[in-house]
PDB file of N, CA, C and O in Angstrom, chain B, residues numbered from 101:
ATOM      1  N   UNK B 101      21.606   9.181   1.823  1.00  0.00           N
ATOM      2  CA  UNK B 101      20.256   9.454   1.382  1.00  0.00           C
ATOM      3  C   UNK B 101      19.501  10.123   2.530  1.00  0.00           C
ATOM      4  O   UNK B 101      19.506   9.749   3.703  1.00  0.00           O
ATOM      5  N   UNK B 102      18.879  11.122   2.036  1.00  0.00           N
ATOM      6  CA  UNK B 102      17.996  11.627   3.373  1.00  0.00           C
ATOM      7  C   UNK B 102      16.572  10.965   3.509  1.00  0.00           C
ATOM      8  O   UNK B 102      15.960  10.500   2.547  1.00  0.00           O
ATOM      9  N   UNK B 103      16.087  10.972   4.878  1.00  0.00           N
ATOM     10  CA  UNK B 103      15.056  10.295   5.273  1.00  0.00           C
ATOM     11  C   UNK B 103      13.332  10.742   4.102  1.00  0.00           C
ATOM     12  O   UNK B 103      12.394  10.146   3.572  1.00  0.00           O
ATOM     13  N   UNK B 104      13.788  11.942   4.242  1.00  0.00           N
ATOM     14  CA  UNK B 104      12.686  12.790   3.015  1.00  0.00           C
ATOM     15  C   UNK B 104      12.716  11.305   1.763  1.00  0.00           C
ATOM     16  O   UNK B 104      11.885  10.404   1.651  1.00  0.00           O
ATOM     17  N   UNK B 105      13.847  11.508   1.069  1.00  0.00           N
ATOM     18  CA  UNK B 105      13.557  10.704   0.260  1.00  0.00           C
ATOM     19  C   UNK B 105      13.568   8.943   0.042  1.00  0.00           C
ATOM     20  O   UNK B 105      13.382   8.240  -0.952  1.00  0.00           O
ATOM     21  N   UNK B 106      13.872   8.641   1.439  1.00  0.00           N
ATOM     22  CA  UNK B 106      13.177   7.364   1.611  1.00  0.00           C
ATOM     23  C   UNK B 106      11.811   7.133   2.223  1.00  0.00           C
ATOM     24  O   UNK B 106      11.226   6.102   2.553  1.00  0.00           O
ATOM     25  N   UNK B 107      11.511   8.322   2.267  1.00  0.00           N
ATOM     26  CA  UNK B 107      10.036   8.113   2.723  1.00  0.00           C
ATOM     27  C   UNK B 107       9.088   8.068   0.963  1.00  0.00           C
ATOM     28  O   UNK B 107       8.263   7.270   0.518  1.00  0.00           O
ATOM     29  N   UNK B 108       9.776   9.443   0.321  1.00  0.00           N
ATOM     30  CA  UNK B 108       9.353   9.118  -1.149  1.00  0.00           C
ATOM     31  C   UNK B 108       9.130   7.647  -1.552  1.00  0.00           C
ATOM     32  O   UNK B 108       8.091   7.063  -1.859  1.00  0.00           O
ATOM     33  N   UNK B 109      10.480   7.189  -1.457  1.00  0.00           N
ATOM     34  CA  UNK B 109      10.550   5.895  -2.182  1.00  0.00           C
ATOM     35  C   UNK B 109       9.221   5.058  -1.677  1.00  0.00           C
ATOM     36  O   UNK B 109       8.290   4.546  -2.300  1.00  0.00           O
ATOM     37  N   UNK B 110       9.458   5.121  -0.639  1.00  0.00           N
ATOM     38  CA  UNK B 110       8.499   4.042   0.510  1.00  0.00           C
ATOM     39  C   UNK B 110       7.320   4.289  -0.136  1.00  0.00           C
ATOM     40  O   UNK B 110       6.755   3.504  -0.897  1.00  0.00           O
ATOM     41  N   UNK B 111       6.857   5.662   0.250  1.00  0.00           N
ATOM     42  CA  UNK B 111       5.166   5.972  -0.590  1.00  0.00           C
ATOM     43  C   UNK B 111       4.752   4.891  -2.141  1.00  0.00           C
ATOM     44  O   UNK B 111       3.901   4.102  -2.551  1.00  0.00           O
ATOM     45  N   UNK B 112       5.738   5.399  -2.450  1.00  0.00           N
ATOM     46  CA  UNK B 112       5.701   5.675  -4.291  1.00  0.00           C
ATOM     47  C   UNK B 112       5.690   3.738  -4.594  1.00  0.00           C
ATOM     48  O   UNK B 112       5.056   3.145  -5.467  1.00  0.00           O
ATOM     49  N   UNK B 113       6.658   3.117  -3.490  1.00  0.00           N
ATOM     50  CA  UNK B 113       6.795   1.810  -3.850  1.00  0.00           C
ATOM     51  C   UNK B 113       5.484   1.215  -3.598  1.00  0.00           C
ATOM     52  O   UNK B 113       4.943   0.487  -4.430  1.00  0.00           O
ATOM     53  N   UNK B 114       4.734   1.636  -1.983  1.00  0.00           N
ATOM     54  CA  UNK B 114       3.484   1.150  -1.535  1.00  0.00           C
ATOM     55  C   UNK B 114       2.233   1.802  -2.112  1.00  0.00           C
ATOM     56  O   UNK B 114       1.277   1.030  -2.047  1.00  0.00           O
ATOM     57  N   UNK B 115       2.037   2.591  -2.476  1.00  0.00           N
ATOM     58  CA  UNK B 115       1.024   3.328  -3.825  1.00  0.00           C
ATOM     59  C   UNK B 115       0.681   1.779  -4.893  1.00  0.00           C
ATOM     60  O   UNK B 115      -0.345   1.100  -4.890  1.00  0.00           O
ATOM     61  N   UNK B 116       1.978   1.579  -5.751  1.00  0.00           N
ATOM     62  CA  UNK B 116       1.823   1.248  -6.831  1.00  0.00           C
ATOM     63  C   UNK B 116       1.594  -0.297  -6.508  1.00  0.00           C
ATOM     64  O   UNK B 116       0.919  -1.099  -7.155  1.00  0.00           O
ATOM     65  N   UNK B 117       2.317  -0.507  -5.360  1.00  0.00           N
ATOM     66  CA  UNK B 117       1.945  -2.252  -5.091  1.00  0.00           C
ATOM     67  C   UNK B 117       0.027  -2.218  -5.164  1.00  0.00           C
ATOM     68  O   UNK B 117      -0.784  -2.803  -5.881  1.00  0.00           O
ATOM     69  N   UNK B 118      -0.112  -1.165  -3.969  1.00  0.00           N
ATOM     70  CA  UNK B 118      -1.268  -0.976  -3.819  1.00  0.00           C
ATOM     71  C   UNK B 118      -2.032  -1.085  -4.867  1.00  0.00           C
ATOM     72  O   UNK B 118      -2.799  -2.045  -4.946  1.00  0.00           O
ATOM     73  N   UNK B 119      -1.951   0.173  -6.182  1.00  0.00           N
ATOM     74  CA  UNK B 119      -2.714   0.512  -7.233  1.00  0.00           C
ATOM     75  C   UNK B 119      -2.617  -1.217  -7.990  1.00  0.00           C
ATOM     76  O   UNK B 119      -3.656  -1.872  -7.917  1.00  0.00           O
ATOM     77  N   UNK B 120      -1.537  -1.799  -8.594  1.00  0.00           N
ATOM     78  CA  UNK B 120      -1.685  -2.987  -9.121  1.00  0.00           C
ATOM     79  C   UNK B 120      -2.427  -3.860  -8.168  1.00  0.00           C
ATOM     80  O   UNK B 120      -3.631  -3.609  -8.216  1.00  0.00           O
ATOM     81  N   UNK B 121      -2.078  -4.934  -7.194  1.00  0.00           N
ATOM     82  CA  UNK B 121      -3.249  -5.500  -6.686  1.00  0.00           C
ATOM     83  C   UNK B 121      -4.506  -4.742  -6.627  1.00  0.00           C
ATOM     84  O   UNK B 121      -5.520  -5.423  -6.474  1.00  0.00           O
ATOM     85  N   UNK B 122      -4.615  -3.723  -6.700  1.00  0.00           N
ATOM     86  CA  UNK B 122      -6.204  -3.442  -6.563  1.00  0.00           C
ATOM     87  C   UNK B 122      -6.973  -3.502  -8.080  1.00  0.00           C
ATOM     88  O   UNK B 122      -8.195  -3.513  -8.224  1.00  0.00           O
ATOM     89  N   UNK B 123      -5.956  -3.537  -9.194  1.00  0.00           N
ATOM     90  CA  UNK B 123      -6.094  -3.231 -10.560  1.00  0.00           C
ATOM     91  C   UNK B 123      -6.640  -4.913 -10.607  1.00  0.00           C
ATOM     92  O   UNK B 123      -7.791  -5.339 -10.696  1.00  0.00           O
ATOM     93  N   UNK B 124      -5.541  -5.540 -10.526  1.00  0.00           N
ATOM     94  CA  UNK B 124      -5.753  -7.723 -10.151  1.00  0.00           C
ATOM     95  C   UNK B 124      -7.007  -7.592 -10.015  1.00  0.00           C
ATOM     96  O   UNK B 124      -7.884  -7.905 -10.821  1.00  0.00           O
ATOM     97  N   UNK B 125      -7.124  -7.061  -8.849  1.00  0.00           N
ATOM     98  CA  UNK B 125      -8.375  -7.621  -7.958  1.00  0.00           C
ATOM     99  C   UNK B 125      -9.990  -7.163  -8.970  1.00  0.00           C
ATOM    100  O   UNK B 125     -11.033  -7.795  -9.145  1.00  0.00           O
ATOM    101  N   UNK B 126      -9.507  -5.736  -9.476  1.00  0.00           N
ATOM    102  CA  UNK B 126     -11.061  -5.293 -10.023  1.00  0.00           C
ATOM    103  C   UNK B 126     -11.559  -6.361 -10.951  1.00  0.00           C
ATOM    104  O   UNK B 126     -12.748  -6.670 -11.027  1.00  0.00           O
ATOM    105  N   UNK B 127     -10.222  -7.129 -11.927  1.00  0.00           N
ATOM    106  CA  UNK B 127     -10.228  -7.764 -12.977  1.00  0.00           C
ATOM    107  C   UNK B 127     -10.601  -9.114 -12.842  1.00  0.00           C
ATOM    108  O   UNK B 127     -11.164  -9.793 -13.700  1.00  0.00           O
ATOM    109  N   UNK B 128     -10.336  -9.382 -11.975  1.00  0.00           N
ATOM    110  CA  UNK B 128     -10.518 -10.967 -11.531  1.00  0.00           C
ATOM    111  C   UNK B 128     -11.435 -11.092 -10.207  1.00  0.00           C
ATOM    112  O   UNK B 128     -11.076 -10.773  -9.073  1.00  0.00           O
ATOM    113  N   UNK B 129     -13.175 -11.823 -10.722  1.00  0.00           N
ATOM    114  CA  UNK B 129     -13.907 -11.940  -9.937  1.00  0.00           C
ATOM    115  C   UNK B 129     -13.370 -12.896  -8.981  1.00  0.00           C
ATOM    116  O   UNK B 129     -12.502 -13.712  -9.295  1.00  0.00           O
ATOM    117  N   UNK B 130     -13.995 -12.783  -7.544  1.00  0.00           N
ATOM    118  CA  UNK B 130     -13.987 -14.532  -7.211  1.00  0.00           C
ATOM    119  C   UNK B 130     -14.678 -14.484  -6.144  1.00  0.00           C
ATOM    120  O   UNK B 130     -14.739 -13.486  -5.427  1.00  0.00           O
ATOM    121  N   UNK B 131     -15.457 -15.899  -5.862  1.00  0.00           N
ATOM    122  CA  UNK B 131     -16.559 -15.936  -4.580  1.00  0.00           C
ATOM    123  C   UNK B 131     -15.988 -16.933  -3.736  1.00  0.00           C
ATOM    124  O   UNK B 131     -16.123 -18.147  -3.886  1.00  0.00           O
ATOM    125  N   UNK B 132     -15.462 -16.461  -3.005  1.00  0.00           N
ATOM    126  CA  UNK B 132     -14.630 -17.248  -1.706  1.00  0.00           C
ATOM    127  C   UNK B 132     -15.947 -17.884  -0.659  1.00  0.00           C
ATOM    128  O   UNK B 132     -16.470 -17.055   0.085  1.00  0.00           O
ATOM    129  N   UNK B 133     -16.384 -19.101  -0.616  1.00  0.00           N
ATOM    130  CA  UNK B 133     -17.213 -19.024   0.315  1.00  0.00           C
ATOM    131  C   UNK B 133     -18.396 -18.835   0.543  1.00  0.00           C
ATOM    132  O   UNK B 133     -18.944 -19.183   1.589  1.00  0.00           O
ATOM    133  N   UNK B 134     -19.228 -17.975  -0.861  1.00  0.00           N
ATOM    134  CA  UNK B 134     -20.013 -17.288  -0.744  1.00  0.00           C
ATOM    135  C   UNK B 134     -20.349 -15.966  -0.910  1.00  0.00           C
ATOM    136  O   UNK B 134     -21.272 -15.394  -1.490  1.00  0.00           O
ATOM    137  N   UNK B 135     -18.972 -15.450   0.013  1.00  0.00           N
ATOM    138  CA  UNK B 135     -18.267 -14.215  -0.277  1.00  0.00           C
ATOM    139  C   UNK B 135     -18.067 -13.735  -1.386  1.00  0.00           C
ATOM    140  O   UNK B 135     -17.674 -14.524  -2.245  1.00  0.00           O
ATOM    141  N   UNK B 136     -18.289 -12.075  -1.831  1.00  0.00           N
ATOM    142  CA  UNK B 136     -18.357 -11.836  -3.010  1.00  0.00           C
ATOM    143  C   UNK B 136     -17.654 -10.031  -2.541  1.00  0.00           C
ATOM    144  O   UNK B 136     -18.026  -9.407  -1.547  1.00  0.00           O
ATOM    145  N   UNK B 137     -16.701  -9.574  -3.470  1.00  0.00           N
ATOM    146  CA  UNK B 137     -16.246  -8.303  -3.374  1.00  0.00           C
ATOM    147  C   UNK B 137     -14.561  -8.271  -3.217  1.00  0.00           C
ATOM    148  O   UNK B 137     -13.965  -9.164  -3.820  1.00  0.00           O
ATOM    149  N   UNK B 138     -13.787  -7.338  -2.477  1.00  0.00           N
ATOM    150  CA  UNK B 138     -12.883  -6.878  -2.541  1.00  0.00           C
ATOM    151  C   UNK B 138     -12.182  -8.143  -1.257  1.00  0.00           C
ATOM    152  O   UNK B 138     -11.314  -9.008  -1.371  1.00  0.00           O
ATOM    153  N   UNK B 139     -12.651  -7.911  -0.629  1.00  0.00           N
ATOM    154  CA  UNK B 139     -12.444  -9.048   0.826  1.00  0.00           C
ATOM    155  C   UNK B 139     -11.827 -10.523   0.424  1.00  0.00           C
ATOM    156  O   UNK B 139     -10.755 -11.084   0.648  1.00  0.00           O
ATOM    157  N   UNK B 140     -13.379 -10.975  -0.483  1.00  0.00           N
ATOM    158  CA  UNK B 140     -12.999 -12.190  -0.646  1.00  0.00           C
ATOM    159  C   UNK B 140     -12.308 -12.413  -1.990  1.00  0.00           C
ATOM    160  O   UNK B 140     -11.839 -13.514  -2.281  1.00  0.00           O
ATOM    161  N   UNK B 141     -12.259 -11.502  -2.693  1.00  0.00           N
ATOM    162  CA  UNK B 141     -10.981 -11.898  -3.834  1.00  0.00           C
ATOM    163  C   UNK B 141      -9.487 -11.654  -3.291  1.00  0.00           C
ATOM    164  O   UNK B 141      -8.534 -12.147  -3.896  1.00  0.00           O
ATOM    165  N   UNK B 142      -9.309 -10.874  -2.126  1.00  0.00           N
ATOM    166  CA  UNK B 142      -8.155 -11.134  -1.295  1.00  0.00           C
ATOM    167  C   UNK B 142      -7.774 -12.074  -0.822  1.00  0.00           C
ATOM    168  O   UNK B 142      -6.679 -12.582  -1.062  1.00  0.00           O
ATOM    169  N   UNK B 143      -9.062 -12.718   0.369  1.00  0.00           N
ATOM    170  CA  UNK B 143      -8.846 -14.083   0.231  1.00  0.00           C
ATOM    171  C   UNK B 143      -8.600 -15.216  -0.713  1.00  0.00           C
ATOM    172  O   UNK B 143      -7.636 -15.936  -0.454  1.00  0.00           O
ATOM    173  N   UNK B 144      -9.272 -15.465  -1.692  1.00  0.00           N
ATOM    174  CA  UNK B 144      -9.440 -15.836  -2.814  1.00  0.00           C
ATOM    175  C   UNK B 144      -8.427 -16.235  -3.701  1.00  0.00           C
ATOM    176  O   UNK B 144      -8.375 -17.253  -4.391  1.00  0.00           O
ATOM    177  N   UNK B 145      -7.481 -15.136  -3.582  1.00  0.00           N
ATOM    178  CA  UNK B 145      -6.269 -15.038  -4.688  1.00  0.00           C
ATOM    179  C   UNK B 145      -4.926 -14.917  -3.896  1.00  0.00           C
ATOM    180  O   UNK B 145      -3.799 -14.706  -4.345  1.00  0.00           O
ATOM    181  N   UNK B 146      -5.365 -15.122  -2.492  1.00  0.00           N
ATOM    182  CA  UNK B 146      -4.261 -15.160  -1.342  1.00  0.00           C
ATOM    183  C   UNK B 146      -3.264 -13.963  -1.632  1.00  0.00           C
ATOM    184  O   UNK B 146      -2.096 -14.238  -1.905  1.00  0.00           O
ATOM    185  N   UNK B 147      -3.623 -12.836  -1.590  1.00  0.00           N
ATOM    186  CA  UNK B 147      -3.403 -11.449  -1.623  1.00  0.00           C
ATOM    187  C   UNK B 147      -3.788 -10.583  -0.615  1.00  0.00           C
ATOM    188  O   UNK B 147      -4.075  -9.427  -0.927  1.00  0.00           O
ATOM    189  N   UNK B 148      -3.835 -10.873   0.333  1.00  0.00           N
ATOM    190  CA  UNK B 148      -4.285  -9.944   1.724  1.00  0.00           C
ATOM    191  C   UNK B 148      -2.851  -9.872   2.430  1.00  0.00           C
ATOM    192  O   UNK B 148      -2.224  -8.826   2.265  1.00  0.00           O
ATOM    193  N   UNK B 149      -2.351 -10.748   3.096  1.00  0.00           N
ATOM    194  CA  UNK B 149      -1.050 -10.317   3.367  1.00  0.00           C
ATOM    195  C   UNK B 149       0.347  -9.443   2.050  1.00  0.00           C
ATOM    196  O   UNK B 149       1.401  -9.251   2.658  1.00  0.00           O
ATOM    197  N   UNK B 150       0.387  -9.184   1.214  1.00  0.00           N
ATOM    198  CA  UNK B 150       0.821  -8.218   0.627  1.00  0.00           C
ATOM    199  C   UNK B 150      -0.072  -6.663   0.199  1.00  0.00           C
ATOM    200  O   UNK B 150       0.426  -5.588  -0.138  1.00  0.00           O
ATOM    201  N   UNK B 151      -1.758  -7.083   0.385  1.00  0.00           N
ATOM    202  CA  UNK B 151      -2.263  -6.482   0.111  1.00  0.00           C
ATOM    203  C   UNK B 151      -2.053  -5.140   1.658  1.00  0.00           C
ATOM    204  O   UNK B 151      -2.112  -3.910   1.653  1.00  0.00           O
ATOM    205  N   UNK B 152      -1.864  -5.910   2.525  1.00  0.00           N
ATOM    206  CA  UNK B 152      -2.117  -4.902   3.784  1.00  0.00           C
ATOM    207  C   UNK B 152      -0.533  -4.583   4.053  1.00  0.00           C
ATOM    208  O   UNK B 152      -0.340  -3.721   4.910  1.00  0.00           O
ATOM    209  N   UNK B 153       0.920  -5.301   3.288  1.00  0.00           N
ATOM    210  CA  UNK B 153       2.149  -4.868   3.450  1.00  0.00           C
ATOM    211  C   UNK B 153       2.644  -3.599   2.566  1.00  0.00           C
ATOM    212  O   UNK B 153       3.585  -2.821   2.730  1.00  0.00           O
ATOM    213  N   UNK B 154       1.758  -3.684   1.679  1.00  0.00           N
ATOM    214  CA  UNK B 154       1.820  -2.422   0.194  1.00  0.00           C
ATOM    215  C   UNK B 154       1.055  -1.274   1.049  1.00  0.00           C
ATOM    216  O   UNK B 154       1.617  -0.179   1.096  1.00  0.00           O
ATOM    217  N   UNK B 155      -0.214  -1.436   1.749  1.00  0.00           N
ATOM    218  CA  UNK B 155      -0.603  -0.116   2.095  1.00  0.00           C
ATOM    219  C   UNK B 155      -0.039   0.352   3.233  1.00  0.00           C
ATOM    220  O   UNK B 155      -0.126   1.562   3.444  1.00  0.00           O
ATOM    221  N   UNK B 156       0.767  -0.648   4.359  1.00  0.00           N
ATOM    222  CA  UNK B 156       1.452   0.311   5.454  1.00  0.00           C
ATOM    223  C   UNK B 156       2.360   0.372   4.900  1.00  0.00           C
ATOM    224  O   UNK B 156       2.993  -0.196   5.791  1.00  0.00           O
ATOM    225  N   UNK B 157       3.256   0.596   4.009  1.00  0.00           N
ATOM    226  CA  UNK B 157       4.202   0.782   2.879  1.00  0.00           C
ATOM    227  C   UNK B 157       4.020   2.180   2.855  1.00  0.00           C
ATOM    228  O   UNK B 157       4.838   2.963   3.339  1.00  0.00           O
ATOM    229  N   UNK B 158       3.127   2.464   2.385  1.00  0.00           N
ATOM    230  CA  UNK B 158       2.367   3.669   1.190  1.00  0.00           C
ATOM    231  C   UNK B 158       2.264   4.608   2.895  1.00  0.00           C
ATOM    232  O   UNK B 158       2.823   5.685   3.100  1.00  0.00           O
ATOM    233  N   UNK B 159       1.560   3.976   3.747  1.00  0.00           N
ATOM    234  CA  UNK B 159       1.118   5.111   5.004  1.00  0.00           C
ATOM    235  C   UNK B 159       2.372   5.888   5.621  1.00  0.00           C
ATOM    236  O   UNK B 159       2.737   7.061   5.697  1.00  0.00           O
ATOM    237  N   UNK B 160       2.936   4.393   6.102  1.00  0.00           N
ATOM    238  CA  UNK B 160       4.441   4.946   6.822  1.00  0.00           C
ATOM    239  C   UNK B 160       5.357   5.832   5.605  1.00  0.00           C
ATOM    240  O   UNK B 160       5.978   6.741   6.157  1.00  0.00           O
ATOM    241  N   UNK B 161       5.514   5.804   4.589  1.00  0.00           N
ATOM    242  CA  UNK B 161       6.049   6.808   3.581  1.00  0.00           C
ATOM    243  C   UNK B 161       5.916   7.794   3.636  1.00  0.00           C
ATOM    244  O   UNK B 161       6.844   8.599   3.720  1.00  0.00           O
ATOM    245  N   UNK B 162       3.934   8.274   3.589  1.00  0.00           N
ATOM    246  CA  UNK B 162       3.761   9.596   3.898  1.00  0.00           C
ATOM    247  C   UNK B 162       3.602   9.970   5.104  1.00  0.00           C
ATOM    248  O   UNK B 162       3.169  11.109   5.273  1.00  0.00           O
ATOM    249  N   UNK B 163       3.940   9.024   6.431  1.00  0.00           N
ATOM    250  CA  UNK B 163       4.215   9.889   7.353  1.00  0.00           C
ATOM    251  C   UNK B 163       5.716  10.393   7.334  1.00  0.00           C
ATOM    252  O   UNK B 163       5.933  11.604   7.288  1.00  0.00           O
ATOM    253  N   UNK B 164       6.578   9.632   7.363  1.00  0.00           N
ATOM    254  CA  UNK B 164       8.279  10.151   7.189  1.00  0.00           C
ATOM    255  C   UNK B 164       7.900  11.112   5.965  1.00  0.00           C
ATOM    256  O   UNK B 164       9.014  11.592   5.756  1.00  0.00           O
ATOM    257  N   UNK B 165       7.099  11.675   5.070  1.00  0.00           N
ATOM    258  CA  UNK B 165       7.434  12.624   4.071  1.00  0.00           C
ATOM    259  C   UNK B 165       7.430  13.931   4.961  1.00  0.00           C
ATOM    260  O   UNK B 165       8.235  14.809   5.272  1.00  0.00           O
ATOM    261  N   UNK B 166       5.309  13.415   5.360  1.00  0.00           N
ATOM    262  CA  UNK B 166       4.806  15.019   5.914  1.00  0.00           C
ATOM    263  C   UNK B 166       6.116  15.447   7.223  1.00  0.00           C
ATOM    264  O   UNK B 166       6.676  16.543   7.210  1.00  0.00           O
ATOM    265  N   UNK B 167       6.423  14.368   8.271  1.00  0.00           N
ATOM    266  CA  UNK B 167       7.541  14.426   9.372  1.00  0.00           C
ATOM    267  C   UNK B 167       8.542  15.474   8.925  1.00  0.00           C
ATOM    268  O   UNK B 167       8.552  16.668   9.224  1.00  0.00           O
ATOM    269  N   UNK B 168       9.373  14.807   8.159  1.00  0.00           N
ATOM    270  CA  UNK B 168      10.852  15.417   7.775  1.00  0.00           C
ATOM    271  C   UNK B 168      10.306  17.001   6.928  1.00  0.00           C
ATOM    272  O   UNK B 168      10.994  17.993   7.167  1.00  0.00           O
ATOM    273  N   UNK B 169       9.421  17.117   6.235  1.00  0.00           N
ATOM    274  CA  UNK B 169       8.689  18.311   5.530  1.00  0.00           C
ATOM    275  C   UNK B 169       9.101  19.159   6.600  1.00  0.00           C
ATOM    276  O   UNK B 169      10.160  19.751   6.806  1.00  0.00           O
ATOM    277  N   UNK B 170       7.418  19.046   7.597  1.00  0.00           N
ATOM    278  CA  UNK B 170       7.026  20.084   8.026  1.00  0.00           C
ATOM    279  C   UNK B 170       7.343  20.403   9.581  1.00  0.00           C
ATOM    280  O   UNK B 170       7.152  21.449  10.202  1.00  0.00           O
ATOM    281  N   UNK B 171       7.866  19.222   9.996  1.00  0.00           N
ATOM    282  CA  UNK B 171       8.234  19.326  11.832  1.00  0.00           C
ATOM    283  C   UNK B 171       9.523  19.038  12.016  1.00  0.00           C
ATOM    284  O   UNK B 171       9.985  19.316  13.123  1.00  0.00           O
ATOM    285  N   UNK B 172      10.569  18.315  10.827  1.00  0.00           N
ATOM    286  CA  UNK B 172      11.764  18.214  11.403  1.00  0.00           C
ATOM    287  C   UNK B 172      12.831  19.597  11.241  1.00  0.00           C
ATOM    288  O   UNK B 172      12.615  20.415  10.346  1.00  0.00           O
ATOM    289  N   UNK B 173      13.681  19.716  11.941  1.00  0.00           N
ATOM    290  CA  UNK B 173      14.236  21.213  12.168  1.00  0.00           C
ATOM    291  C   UNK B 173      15.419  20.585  11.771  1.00  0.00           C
ATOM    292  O   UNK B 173      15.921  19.565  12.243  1.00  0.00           O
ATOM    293  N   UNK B 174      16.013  21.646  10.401  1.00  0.00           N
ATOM    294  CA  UNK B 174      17.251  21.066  10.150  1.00  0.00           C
ATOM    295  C   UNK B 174      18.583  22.074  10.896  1.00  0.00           C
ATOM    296  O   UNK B 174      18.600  22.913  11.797  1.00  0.00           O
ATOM    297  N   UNK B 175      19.563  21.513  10.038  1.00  0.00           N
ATOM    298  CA  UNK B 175      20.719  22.004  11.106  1.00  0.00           C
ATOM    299  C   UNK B 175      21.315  22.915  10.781  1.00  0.00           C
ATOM    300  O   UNK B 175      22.203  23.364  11.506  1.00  0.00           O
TER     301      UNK B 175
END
């Protein structure tokens, strides 16, 4: 498999983790504390540690995409 398309995968897997918990989250209020918004329904629903493993998921993906694209020199 080339790195190009495990960076795809990577994106595409951390996107959608991303897009669903954030879909959870719009749907389901919750006041952690006092706390009210995106923060504390992370807290709330104990979704912050996958919530922040889905988006460096999604980042590091599109860096190995743009990488291998536009700066790696093939052979």
């Amino acid at each position: 498999m080339e790195r190009k398309h495990f960076g795809i995968m990577l994106f595409l897997v951390g996107s959608i983790g991303y897009l669903i918990l954030s879909l959870y989250l719009s749907m389901n209020r919750f006041n952690y504390n006092g706390m009210t918004g995106t923060y504390a329904a992370l807290l709330g629903n104990e979704l912050l540690v996958p919530y922040i493993i889905f988006c460096a998921m999604g980042i590091v993906g599109f860096i190995i995409c743009v990488y291998e694209t536009y700066f790696c020199k093939k052979k």
